[in-house]
Structure formats: structure tokens, C-alpha cells
N, C-alpha and C positions, 0 to 999 in steps of 0.2 A: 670257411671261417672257424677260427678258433675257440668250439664252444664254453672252454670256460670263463673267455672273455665277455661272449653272449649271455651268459647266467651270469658274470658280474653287473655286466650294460643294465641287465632287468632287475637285480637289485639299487643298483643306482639309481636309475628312476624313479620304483619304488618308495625306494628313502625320500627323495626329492617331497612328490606326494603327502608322505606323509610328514615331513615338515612342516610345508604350508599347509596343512589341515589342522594339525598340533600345535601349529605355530598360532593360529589364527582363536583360537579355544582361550591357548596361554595368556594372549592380549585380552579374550573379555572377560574376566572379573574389574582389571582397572578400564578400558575403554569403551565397553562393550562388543555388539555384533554389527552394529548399523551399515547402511551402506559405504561411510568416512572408513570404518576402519578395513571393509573386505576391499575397497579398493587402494585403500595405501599396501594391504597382505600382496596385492595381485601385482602391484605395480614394483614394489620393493622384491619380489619375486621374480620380477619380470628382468629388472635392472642386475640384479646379481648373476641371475643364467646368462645374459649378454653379455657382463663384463667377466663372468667365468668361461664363455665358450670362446673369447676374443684372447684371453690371458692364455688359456687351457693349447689355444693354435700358435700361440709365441712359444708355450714350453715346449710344445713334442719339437718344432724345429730347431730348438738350443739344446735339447737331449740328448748324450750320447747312451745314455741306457734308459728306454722309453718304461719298461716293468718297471724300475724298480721308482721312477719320477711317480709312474701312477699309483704305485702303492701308496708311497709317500700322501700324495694328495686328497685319495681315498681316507688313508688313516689319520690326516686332518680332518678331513668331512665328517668321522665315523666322532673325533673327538670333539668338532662344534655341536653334532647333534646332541651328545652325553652331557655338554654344558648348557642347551637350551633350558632346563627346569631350575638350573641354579640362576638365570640371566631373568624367566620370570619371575621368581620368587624375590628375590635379591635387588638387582636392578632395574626391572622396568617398572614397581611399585615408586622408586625414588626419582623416578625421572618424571611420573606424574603431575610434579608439585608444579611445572611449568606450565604452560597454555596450554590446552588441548590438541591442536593440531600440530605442532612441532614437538610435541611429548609423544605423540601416536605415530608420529611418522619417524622418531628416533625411535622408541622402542622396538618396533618392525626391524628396524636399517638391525638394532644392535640386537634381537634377535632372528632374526632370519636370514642378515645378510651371508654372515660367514658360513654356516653351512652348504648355504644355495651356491655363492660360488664356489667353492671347492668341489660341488656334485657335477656343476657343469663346466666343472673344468677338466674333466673327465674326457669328454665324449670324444676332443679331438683327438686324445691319445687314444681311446679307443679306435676307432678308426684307423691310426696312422699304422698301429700292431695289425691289424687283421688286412692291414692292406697290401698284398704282394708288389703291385704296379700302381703306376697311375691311372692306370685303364681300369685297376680296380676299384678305385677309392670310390667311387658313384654309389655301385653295389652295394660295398661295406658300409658306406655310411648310411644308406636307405635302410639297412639291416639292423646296424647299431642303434639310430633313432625308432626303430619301427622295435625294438625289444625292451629298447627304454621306457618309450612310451604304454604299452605294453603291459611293463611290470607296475605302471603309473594308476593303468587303471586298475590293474589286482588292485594295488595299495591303498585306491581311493575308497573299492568297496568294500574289504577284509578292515581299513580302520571305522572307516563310519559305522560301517554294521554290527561289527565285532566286537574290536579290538579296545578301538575310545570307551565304548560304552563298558565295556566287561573286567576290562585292564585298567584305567586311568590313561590320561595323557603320558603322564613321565615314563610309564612301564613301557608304552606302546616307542614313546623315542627311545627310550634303553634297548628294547628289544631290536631296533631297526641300528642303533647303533652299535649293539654289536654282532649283530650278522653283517654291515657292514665291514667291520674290523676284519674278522675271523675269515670271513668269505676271500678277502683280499691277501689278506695272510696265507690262507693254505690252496686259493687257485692261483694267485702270482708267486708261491713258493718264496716266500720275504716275511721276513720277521723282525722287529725291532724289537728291543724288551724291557724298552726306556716307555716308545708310545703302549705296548700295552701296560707295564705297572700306571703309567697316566690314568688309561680307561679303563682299570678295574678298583684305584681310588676313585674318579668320577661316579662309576656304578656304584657303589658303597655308600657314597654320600649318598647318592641320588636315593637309595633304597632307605638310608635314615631319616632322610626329612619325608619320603613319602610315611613312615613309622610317623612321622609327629601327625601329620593331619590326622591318626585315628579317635584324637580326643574331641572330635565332633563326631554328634550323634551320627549322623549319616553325611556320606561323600561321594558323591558320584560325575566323574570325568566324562563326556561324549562330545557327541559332532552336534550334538544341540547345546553343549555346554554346560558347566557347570553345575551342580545340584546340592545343597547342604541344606542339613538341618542341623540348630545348633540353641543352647538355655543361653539365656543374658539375664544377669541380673540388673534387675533398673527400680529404683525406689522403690526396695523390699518386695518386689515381685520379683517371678522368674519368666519370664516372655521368653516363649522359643518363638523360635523363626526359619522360616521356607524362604532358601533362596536360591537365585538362581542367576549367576556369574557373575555375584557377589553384591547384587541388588535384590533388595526383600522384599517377597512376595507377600507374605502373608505374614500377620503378629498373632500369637494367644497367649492367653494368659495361663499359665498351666496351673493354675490354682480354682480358674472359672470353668476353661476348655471353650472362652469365650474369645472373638478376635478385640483386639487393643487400635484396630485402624478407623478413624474416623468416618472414611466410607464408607466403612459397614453399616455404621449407626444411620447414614443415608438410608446405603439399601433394603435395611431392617422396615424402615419406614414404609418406602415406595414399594414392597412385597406383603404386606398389611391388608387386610378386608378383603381379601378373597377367602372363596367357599373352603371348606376341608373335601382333597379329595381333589382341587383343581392340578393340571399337571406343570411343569414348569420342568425347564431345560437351561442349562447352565454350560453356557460352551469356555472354554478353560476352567478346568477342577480348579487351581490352585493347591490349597492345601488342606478345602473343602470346608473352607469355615463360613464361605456363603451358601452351600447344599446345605449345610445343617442349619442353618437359619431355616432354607426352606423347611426342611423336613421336619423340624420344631414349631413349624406353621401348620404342619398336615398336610403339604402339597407334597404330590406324587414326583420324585425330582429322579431325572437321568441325567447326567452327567460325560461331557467329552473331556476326553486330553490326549493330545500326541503324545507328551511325555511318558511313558510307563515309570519313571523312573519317579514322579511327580507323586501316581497314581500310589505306588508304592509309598512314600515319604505321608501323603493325608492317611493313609487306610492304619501304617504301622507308628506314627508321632504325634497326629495332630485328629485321632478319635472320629475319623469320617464315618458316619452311620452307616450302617449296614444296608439299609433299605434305600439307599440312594445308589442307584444301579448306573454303574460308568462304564463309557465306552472309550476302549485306546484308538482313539482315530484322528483323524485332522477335522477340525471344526466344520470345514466347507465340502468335503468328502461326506460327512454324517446329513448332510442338511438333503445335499443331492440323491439321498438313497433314503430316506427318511420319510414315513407315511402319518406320524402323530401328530394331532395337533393339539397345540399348546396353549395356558392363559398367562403364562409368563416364561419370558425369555430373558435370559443374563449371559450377553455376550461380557466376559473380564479375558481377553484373549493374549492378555502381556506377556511377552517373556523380554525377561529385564525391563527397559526403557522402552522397550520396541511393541508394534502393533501388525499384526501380521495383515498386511490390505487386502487379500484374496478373500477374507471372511467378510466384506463389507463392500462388494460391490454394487450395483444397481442389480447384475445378475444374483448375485446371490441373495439378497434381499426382497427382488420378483421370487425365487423359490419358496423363501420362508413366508412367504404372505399367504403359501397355499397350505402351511403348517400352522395359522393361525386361529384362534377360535373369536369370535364378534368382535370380542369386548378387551382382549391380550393385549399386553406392553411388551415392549422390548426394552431390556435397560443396558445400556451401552458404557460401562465404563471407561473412561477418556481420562485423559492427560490434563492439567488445568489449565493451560494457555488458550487463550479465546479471542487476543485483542494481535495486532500487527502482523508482521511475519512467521512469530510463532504461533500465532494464531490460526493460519494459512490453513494445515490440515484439519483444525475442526470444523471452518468453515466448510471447508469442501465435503466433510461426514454430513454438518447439517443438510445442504443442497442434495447428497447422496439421496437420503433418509426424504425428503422433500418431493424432491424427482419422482419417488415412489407412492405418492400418496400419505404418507405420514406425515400426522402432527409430531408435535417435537415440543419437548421442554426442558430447561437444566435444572437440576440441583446440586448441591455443592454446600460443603462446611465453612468455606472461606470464601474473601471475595478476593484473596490475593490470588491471584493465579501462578505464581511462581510456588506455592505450600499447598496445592490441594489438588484432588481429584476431580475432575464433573462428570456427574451423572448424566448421560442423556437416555429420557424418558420418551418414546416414542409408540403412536398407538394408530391405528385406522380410523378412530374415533375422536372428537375431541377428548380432551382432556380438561380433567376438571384443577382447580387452583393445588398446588403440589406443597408437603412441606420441604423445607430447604430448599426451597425455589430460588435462582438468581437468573439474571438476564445479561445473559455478556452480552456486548459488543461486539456484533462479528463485521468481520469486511463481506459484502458484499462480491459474490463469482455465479461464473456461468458452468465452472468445472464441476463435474462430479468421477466421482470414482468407477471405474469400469474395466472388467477384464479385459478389455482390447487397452484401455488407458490406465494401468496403475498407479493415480496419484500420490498416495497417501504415505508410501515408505518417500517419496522426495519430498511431499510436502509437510511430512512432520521431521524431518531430517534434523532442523534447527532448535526445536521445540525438544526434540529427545536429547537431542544434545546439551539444550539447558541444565536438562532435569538431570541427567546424569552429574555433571559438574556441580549441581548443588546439591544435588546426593553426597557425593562423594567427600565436600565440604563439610557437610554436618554430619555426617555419621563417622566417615574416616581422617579428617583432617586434611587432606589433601588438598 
């Protein structure tokens, strides 16, 4: 086989790859990460590589010159991916203003479609080139798909690892589209010098509007998404903000170094009247303005977060204490290797809308019991839906939490549950009358969350989904 067709094959996959991984980044500042929109990514992904490998087996049999068809196609591919960062920026923010799910499954179609099929429109030509006979084509194609796939997974780990987090998204598809271009241009000997002036005005934009993002304070692009920090001003204050794909994690006031979110002034309450010196664990940093609560209390506070990027943004924008000792780990990983025990625990585990359910199973919540000292709470920040179907996932948190021997109780600033957070307050002990105590309304289940059954990302599905759309309404207009 023809190996320069083979080192094309595996950057083509490659690309493909990292499409849909950049592709899927791109979508959540406006729709998030939830499970709706990874599977419109998968499924929109899925539909363009079929109607690319169906279209891709009509050209090579209408082709009288198969090189230079594939170049051609290639350096389409090479030119949807260089307009992927203009198509988020630009278009899929305005195609929002429509319903949720046909805004999300159009923005997908209108980015990701074009480049996916043109990459897998590829493959049959490849093939058809390295194939001498028909007795060949078997061979060559198990070789072509097997280098594809291949370069698929270089490109899964080199972006997630690397490239998203260190580069940005737009860099990382610039960079894949034009070793795309170039690769194709000097292994198929073909040059067009219409499509490159195209992709090196595309690149030039693309590298100016990456210049304007610098006028926030921090920026950071990865496979976990989104990261900024950025001042607002709001009725003569200057409130920065920690976000995270383009939903706000944390508020301060940068004149107090105090947080501005109503749940805080909960948690401030329900972290009150313990000793100086008791310990407390805080699983999601945020932006660290619930550890400095603690540590402003005297409690000895350690701190998780998967994010390093997080960990970074509290320690250098948002005045994280010193003496609050944080670990870059995954919440449920720390708890399983974990020998301290604690008199307070603050699970706040959000990233954007979302609730990660591996930190709140039955099993991990039997572990943490053995991390606990007599008299310890746990405080669970939640979502504010409590009553119907969106209520669904807190019910099954309560039952969880229940299942295990814990009392349970809510607080909350609001009784609206479409504007507020609820605290759930849960202990081995009873507990005594709380302030900002309310009493939702739960339905009624037998379900609880469990590593063999993960509930809780399908059954808060609709409830995140709320909260996202009236986010998005009041803060950005859409």
C-alpha cells in the first residue's frame, strides 16, 4: 500500500476526532455538556460519516482522476474545519433564540455536519487508490480503516490531554486544519492557490478574533470546557465572575473579596457554631469563596477539584487562602483513598448546570460515613427544583441520602424553585430546627442512585435543562 496515502488515511481520522471533541466544547457555552447535547454531537456525527462514506463510494466510481477528486475533498474538509470557530461564534449563538432542542440539533447539523462529511468522504477513495484488484480491496480497506481509526485515537488523547487545554479550541482546529490542507497538497502533489489564499484568510481571522478574547481576565479552552474569569460592573460594584461554559460559578464582590450569591449567605449560616480547629472538606473548589468562608471560621479546610484550571483562576483572581490545602483530583477518587475525618463536608460538585452522579452514590456515600466524626453534616448543594418531573433527581438524592442512614433537611433563600438553589443538610444524627429551612414537596420513589444504576445525570436531565434556558434568558437574552 501506498504509504503516503496511509499517513493521509491517519490524519484524516485524526481530524475527524478532533472535530467532534472541539466540536462538542464549541456547543457548550450556549447549550451546554448534558447528556441532550453529547448525544445530538454523536448522532449528528454519526449521520454525516454515513452519508459521507455513501456519497464518498458514488465519487471514486464517477472519477476519472481519483488524486486529484480527493484532494479536492480533503481541501474542503481542511476548509469546514478553519470555519468551525467563525460558525461558533457567529452563528450558533443566533440560532439559540429558538427552542432548545431544534436550536441544539441545528447548531450541531451547521457545525459539524460539513466537515464530518467531507472527512468520510474520503475513505472510499482511499481505498479505491491503494487498491490494485478486487481481490485487493478487502485488505486495503481493513488497512485504511484500521490507520484511520488509529490516527482517531492519537487525536482523542494528544486533544484532551494537550492540545484543548494548552492551545484553546480554535488553535487546536486551525492546527488540524492545516496539516490537513498541507499534508494533502504535498503527499497528493496538487495545489490549488484559490483554496489555499481561502485557508490562510480563514486562519488570519480565526487568529484575530482569538486576539479579542484577551480582554478577559483569564481564558481557558479544554475537554472539560470552558474556563473564564472576567469584572462586571453592576450597580456601582465590580463583581468578577468564575465561569465555566459560559454559566457562572461563583460571584465576588471585588471591593469586599466577599461572594454576591445568595447561597452563600445559606452556607455561611449552616457552617456556624462549630469549634475552631474542627476540619471540613469542600469537594468542588469553585472559586474558593465557600473555603474562605470556612477558613474565616477557623476550620482546618482541604479542598478538591478536577479542574487545575479552576484551581488556578481561585488561587490567582478570586484571593483563595493559603492555608486551605487543595487537591487536583476527582471528588470520588479522593473520598476512596481518603483516611480523615471530617465535621463538615460541602459537596458544591457543579460544573455549569450539571451534577456529576458518581460523587453521590449509595457507594460512595457508605465510604464517606467512614470519613465522618459523631456529630458532621454534609451540605449538598442542589439545584432548586423539588416538585414534578423536574423534581425527579432531588427526590432520588433524598431516598440516596436516606437509604444510608441520614437525616436530611432543606434550606434555601427562595420558595420559587425555578430562582434558587437548595441546600441539603444531612447528618447521622438528628438534626436540630435549621435557618432557612423550607420543606419541598417531593414525589415519592423507591429509586436511589447507585454505581451499578446511575440515576441522577437522566434524572436531572430536564431540571438542568430548565435552569440552563432561564439562565441564559436572564443573563444573556436569549
Amino acid at each position: 500500500m501506498k504509504k503516503q496515502l496511509l499517513v493521509l488515511s491517519c490524519i484524516e481520522g485524526a481530524t475527524v476526532m478532533a472535530v467532534e471533541l472541539c466540536g462538542a466544547r464549541l456547543l457548550s457555552p450556549v447549550f451546554g455538556s448534558s447528556l441532550y447535547v453529547w448525544a445530538s454531537v454523536l448522532g449528528i456525527t454519526l449521520l454525516a460519516l454515513a452519508s459521507g462514506y455513501f456519497t464518498g463510494g458514488w465519487w471514486s466510481a464517477k472519477s476519472k482522476d481519483p488524486a486529484k477528486r480527493l484532494f479536492l475533498i480533503l481541501s474542503f474538509a481542511a476548509l469546514s474545519v478553519l470555519l468551525m470557530p467563525f460558525t461558533a461564534e457567529y452563528l450558533v449563538p443566533r440560532i439559540a433564540y429558538i427552542s432548545f432542542f431544534p436550536a441544539m440539533i441545528g447548531a450541531t447539523v451547521l457545525l459539524l455536519f460539513a466537515p464530518v462529511f467531507f472527512l468520510g468522504a474520503t475513505s472510499p477513495l482511499f481505498v479505491m487508490l491503494q487498491s490494485k484488484s478486487q481481490a485487493d480491496a478487502g485488505k486495503v480497506s481493513g488497512g485504511v480503516y484500521a490507520i484511520s481509526t488509529l490516527g482517531g485515537i492519537l487525536a482523542t488523547f494528544g486533544c484532551g490531554f494537550y492540545l484543548m487545554p494548552q492551545l484553546g479550541l480554535k488553535i487546536t482546529l486551525l492546527s488540524f486544519g492545516i496539516l490537513l490542507f498541507v499534508s494533502s497538497a504535498l503527499l497528493l502533489w496538487k495545489f490549488l492557490f484559490t483554496h489555499a489564499l481561502i485557508a490562510s484568510g480563514l486562519v488570519v481571522l480565526n487568529l484575530q478574533s482569538q486576539l479579542k478574547n484577551q480582554a478577559l481576565l483569564y481564558l481557558s479552552e479544554g475537554i472539560m470546557g470552558r474556563v473564564e474569569v472576567e469584572d462586571l460592573n453592576y450597580n456601582q460594584k465590580t463583581i468578577r465572575l468564575l465561569k465555566v461554559n459560559d454559566i457562572i460559578q461563583s460571584e465576588m464582590d471585588l471591593a469586599t473579596g466577599q461572594s454576591v450569591s445568595e447561597y452563600v449567605r445559606v452556607f455561611d449560616s449552616l457552617c456556624s457554631g462549630f469549634a475552631p480547629g474542627s476540619k471540613a472538606l469542600v469537594l468542588g473548589l469553585g472559586a474558593g469563596l465557600t473555603s474562605n468562608v470556612l477558613s474565616d471560621k477557623k476550620f482546618q479546610v482541604q479542598a478538591v477539584e478536577f479542574d487545575d484550571r479552576v484551581i488556578y483562576a481561585a488561587q490567582h483572581y478570586f484571593g483563595l487562602d493559603k492555608k486551605v490545602k487543595v487537591f487536583n483530583d476527582d471528588a470520588r477518587h479522593f473520598l476512596n483513598a481518603n483516611q480523615t475525618s471530617y465535621d463538615l463536608v460541602l459537596a458544591d460538585v457543579f460544573k455549569a448546570e450539571e451534577q456529576p452522579s458518581h460523587v453521590i452514590t449509595t457507594e460512595s456515600l457508605s465510604k464517606l460515613k467512614t470519613q465522618l466524626s459523631k456529630k458532621a453534616r454534609i451540605l449538598i448543594n442542589w439545584h432548586g427544583y423539588s416538585s414534578g418531573e423536574l423534581g425527579k433527581g432531588t427526590s432520588i438524592l433524598y431516598h440516596t441520602l436516606l437509604k444510608q442512614g441520614f437525616h436530611i433537611k432543606f434550606c434555601s433563600y427562595s420558595n420559587d424553585e425555578h430562582h434558587r438553589n437548595l441546600m441539603l443538610v444531612a447528618s447521622l444524627e438528628k438534626l436540630p430546627e435549621l435557618a432557612f429551612e423550607v420543606h419541598p414537596d417531593l414525589e415519592k420513589t423507591t429509586l436511589v442512585n447507585t454505581d451499578d444504576q446511575p440515576l441522577l445525570e437522566e434524572a436531572n436531565a430536564l431540571a438542568n435543562l430548565s435552569w440552563r434556558n432561564l439562565y441564559l434568558r436572564h443573563y444573556t437574552g436569549q
